[in-house]
C-alpha positions as CSV (number, residue, x, y, z in Angstrom):
1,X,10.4,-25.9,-27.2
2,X,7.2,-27.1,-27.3
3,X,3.3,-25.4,-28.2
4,X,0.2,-26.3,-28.3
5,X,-3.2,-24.4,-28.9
6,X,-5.5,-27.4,-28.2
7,X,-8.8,-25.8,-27.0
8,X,-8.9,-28.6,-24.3
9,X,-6.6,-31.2,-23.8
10,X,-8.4,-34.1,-23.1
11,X,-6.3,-36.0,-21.8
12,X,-5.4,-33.5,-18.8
13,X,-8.9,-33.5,-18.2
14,X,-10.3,-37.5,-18.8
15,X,-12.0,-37.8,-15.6
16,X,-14.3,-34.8,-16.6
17,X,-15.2,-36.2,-19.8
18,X,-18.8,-36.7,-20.5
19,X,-19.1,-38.5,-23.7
20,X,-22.5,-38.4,-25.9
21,X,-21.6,-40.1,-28.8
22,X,-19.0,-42.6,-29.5
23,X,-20.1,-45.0,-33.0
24,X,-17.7,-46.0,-35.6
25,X,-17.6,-42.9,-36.9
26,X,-17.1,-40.1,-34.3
27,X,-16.8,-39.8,-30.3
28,X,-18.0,-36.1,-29.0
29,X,-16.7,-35.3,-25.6
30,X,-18.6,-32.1,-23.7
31,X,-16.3,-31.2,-20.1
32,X,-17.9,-28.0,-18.2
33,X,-15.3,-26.7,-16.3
34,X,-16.4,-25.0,-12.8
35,X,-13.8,-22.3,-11.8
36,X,-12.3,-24.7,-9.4
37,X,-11.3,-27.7,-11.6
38,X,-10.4,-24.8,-14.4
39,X,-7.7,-23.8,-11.9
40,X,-6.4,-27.4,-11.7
41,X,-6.0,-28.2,-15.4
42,X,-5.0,-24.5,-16.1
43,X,-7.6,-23.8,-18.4
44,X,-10.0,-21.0,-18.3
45,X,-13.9,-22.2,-16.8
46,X,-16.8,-22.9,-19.7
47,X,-18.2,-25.4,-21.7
48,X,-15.7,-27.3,-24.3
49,X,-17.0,-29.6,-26.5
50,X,-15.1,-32.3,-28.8
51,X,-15.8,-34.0,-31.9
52,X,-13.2,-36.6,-33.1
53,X,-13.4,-37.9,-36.5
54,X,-12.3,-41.9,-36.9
55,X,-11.8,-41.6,-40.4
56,X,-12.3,-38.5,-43.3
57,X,-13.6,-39.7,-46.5
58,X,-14.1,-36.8,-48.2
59,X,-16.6,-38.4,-50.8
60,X,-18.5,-40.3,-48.0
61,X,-21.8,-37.8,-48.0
62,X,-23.5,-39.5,-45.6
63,X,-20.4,-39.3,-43.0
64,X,-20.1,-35.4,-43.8
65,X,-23.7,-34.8,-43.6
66,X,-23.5,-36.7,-39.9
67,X,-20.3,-34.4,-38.5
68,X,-22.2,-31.1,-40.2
69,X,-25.4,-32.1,-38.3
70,X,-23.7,-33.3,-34.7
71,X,-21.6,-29.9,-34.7
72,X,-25.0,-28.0,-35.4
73,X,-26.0,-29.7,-31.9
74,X,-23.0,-29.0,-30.2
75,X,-23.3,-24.6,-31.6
76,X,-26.7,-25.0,-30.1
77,X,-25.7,-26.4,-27.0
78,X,-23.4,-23.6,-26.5
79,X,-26.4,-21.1,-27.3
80,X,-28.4,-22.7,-24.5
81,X,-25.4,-22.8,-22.2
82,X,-25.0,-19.0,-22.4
83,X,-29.0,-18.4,-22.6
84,X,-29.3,-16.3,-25.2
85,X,-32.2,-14.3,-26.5
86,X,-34.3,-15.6,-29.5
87,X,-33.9,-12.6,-31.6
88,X,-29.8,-12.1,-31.5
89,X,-26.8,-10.5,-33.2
90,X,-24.4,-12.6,-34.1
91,X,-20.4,-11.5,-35.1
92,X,-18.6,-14.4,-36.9
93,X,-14.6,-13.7,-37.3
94,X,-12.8,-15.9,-39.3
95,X,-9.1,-15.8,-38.0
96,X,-5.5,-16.5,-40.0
97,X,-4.1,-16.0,-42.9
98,X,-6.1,-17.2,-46.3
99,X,-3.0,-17.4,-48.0
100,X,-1.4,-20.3,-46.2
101,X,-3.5,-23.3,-46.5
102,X,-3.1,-24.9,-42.9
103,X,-4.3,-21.2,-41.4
104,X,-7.2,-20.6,-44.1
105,X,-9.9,-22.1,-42.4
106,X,-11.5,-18.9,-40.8
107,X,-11.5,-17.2,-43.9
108,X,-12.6,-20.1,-45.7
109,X,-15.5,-20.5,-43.5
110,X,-17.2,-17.1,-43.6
111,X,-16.5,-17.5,-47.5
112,X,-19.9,-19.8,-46.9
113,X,-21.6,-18.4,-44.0
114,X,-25.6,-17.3,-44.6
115,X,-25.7,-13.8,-43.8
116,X,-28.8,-11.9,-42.9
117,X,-27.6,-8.7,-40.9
118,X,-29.1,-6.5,-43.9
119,X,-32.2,-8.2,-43.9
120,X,-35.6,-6.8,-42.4
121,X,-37.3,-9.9,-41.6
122,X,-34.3,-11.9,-40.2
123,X,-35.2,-12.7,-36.5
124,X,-31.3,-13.5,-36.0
125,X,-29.0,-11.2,-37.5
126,X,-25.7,-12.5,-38.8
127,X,-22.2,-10.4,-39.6
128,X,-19.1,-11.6,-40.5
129,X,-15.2,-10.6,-41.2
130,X,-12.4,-12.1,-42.0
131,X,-10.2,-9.8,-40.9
132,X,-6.5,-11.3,-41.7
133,X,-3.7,-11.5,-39.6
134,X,-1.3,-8.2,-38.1
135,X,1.7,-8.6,-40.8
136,X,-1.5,-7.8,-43.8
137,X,-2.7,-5.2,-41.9
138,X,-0.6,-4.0,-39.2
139,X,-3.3,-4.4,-36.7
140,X,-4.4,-6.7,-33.7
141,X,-6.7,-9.4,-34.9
142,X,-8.1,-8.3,-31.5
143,X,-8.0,-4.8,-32.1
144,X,-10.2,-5.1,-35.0
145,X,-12.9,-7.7,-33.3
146,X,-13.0,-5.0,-30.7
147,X,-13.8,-2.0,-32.7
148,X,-16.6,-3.9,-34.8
149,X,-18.3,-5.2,-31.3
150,X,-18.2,-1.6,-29.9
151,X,-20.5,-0.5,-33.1
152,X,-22.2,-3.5,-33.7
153,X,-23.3,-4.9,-30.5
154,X,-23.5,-8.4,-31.1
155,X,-24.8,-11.0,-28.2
156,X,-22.6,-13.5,-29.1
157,X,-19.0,-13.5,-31.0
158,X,-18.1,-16.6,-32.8
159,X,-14.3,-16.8,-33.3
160,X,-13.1,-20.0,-35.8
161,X,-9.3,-20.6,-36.5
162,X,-6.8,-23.0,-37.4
163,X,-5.4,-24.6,-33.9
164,X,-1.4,-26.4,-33.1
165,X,-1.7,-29.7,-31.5
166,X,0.5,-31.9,-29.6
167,X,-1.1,-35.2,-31.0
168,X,-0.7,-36.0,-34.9
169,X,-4.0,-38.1,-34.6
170,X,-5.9,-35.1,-34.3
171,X,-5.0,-32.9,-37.4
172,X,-7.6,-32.1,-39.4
173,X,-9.6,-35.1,-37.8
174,X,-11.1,-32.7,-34.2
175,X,-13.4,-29.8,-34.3
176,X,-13.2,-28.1,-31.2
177,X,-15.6,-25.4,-29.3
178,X,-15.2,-23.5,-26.3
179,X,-17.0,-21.0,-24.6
180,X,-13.1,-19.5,-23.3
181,X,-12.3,-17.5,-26.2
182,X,-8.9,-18.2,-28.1
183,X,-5.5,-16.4,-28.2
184,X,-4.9,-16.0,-32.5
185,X,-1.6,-17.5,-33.4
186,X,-0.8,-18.9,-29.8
187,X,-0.1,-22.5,-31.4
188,X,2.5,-21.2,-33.4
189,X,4.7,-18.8,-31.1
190,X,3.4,-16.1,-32.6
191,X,0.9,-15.4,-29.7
192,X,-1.7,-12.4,-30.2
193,X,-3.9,-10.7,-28.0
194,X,-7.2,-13.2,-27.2
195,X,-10.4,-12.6,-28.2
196,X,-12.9,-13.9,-25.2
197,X,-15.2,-12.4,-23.1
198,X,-12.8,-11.1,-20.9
199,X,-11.7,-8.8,-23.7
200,X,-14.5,-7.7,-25.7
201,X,-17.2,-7.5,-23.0
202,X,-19.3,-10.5,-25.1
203,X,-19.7,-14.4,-24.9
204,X,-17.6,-15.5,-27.5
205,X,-17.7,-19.1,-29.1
206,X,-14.2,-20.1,-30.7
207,X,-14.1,-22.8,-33.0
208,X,-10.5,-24.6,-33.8
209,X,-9.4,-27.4,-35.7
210,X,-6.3,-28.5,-35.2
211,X,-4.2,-28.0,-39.2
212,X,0.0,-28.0,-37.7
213,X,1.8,-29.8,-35.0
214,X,4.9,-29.1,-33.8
215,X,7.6,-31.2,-34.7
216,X,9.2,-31.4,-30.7
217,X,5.3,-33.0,-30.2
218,X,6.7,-35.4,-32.0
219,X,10.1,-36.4,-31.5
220,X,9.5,-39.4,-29.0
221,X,8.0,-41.0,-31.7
222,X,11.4,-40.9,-34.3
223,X,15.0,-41.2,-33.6
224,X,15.4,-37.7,-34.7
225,X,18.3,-35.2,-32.6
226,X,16.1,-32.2,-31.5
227,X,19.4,-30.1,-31.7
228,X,19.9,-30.9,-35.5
229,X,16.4,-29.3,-36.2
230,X,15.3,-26.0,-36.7
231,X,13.6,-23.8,-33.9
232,X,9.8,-22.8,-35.3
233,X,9.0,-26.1,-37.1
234,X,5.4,-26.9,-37.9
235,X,4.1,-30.2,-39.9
236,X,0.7,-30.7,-41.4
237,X,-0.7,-33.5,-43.8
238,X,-0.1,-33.9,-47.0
239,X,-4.2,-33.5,-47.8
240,X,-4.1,-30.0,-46.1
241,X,-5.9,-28.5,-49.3
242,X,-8.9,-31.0,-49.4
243,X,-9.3,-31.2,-45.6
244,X,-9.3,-27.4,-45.0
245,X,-12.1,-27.0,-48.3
246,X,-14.3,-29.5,-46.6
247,X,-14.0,-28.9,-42.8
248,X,-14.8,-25.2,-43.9
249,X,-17.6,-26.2,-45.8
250,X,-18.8,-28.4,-42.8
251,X,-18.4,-25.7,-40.1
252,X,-20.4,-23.0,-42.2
253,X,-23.0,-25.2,-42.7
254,X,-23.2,-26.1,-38.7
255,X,-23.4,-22.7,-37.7
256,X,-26.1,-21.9,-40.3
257,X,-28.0,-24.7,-39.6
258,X,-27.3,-23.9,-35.5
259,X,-28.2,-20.4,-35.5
260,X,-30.9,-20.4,-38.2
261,X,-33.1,-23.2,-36.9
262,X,-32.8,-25.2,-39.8
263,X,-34.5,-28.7,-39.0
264,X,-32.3,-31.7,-38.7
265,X,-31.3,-35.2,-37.3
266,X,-29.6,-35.6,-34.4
267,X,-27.7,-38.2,-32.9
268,X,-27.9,-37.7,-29.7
């Protein structure tokens, strides 16, 4: 049995890949899928953007400061790609379940988000929920999205959550965006309803890093009897803790930077 919630999986779709950065540190890979080569890589069409992190240090300032400030670029890409108004709502959900580390990162990221809906002079007005997952509260992650963009109108919903990937290279070490909306606990078999544009009537910007992988992802690599293991098995890394407190930190800081104009460099 195998899953996978990759945003993109670049590999199905290398010939689209334009790449913009690609140093010692990080490559960034941006594919804008027409509806036509969409339909041949079975992904939904939009804009999906890639950052791949060579190496974490998490004391390395400079190297945290460089991902924060590329994945600024890349939310502002995606705010240019869906020509958005200067003075805009924004809704920021924070999928998964805060309680278990490798699915805390929504949560974790509003936890730092600037928020300026109840402010007067804001040009850009900024609200936020983490709303949990459907065994806390017996709802559709969905359900609730929906009801809060039916009363507060945003122009653009930005979704973030914890993603399952196929390649153990990539935990904790890719942020991805697209502009396709994302299915809440699709990577783990536990798929919910998605949250895109088709659903809630809004662009919507998810936001996934990739925390668990599934262990059949993995099997070619190991001499392991699939039939000896237990359906449902998900593996993370053993730094899970200090990679989902930074990449939070990171992501909050990109899309406060991104959507408040704060000044910065830029690497490409």
């Amino acid at each position: 049995m195998e899953s996978k919630s990759d945003l993109i999986d670049e590999e199905v779709g290398k010939e689209l890949i334009k790449t913009k950065l690609d140093d010692e540190d990080l490559d960034i890979n941006v594919i804008d899928l027409n509806e036509i080569e969409a339909k041949k890589i079975n992904k939904e069409p939009g804009l999906y953007q890639t950052i791949n992190i060579k190496y974490l240090d998490y004391e390395n300032i400079d190297l945290i400061e460089k991902i924060t400030n590329n994945l600024a670029v890349l939310i502002k890409n995606v705010i240019s790609y869906l020509k958005l108004k200067e003075h805009k709502k924004i809704f920021i959900v924070g999928l998964g379940n805060k309680q278990v580390t490798p699915d805390a990162i929504g949560p974790r990221v509003i936890e730092n988000l600037i928020i300026t809906n109840h402010l007067d002079n804001s040009d850009v007005k900024i609200a936020c929920l983490a709303p949990g997952v459907m065994g806390q509260t017996g709802l559709e992650t969905a359900m609730i999205t929906k009801s809060i963009v039916s009363y507060y109108k945003p122009d653009l919903v930005i979704a973030i959550d914890a993603l399952a990937t196929k390649n153990t290279k990539r935990l904790f070490r890719s942020i991805q965006l697209a502009t396709s909306g994302i299915a809440p606990g699709s990577g783990v078999l536990n798929k919910r309803k998605e949250i895109s544009n088709k659903t809630l009537g809004v662009d919507v910007l998810a936001i996934g890093v990739p925390s668990v992988c599934d262990i059949y992802s993995i099997l070619n690599d190991y001499d392991i009897d699939e039939n000896k293991l237990e359906d449902n098995l998900f593996l993370t890394t053993k730094d899970v803790d200090e990679a989902i407190d930074i990449l939070s930190i990171i992501i909050a800081k990109a899309i406060n930077i991104a959507l408040l104009n704060i000044e910065i460099q830029q690497d490409f």
